[in-house]
N, C-alpha and C positions, 0 to 999 in steps of 0.2 A: 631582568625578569620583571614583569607587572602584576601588580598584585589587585586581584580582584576580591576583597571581604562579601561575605557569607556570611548565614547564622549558624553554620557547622562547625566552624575553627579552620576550615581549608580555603585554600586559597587558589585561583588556575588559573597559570602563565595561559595566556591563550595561542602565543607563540608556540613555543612547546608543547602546549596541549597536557602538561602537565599537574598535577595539585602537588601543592606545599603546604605542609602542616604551617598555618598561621602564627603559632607561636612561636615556634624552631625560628620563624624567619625575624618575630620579631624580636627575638631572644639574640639572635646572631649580629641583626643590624642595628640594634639599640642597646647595647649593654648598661647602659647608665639609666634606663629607662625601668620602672614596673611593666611585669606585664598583663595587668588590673589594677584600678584604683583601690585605697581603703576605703574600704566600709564605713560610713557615718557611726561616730561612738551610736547615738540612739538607737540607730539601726541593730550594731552589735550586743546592745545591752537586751535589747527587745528579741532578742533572735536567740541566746543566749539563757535566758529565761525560757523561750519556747523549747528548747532542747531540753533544761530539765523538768518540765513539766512533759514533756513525751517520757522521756524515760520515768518518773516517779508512775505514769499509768502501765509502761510495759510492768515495772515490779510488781505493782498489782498489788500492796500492802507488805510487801514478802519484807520479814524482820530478820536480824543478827543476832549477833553475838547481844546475850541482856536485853532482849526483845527488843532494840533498839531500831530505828530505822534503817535500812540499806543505802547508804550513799550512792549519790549520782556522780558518776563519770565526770567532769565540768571540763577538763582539760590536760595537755600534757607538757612538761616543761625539755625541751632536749637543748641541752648544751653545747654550741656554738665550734667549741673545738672539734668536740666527735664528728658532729655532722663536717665540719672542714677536713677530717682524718678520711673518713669513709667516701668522700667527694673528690679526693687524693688519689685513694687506692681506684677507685674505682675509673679513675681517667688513666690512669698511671697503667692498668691491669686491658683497658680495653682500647686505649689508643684511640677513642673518641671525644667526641664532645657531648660532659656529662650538663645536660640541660638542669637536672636539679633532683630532687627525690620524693619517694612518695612514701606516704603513710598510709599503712594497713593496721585494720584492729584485731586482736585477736582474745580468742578466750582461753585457757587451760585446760580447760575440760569442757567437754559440750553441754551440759549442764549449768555450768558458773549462770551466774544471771549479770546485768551490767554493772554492778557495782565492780567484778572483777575483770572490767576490760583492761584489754593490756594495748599496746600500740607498738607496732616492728616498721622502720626504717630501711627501704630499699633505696640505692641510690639505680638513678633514670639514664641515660643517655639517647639520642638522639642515631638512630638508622636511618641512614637515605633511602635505601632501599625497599623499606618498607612504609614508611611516611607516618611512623608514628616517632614517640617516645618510650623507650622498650626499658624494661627491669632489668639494670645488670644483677643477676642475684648469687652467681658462682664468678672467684676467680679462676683466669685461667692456668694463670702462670702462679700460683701456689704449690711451696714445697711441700714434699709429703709428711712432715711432720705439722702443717697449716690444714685449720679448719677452711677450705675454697669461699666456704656462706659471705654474701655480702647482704647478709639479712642481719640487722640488730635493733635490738631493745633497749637503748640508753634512755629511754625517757622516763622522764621521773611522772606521776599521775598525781591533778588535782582531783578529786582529796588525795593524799596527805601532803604535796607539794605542791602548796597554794600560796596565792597572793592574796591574804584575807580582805584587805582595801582593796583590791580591782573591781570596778562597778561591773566586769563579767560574771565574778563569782556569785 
């Protein structure tokens, strides 16, 4: 296959005539590799500040509990095991190759304002046939006394599980 880079992420064999998702390919043929550079700390500090200065404008002054401020969202911590458990199952459950997992936000009630965002872990795998990277979010092969969901919440949220010395925070 040849691969021709775009600014889409897709890629086409021109033999074939077909596109490949860019990363699947580079995910496949580079394991040892990232696939994006880190972010310059500066950059991350600068960018990181911008985020809660967006969010303290959506709050809009909105106070808590003792007229206190409403915390900003900063970040979320997931632990290493879980996410290796759920990257298990969910290769183990779909007989594919799971490229990696995505994070969604969520709130509890439509209402909540962003202080109480939450964040759900789906784990991803890779479809030929469709040429993306698709949500495994049901197992299939779950007993019936197993909740199927391959949706989870194990992350812990800054604030209150923070790293008060990180120049993010």
């Amino acid at each position: 296959m040849v691969q021709y880079p775009c600014c889409c992420g897709y890629c086409y064999d021109r033999v074939t005539r077909n596109y490949y998702y860019s990363f699947f390919i580079n995910y496949k043929m580079k394991k040892q590799k990232l696939s994006t550079p880190p972010i310059p700390l500066a950059t991350a500090i600068k960018e990181a500040a911008n985020w809660r200065a967006y969010c303290k404008k959506l709050l809009r002054g909105e106070k808590g509990q003792g007229n206190a401020d409403l915390p900003v969202m900063k970040a979320f911590f997931v632990p290493i095991a879980d996410l290796q458990e759920v990257l298990d199952l969910a290769k183990n459950d779909s007989g594919k190759e799971v490229a990696g997992m995505r994070l969604y936000f969520r709130l509890a009630n439509e209402d909540d304002n962003l202080s109480n965002l939450q964040a759900m872990i789906v784990p991803v795998v890779f479809e030929p046939d469709l040429l993306y990277l698709k949500d495994w979010t049901e197992r299939r092969h779950a007993t019936a006394d197993e909740d199927p969901s391959l949706v989870f919440d194990f992350t812990k949220p800054c604030p209150t599980e923070c790293d008060n010395l990180s120049p993010l925070v």
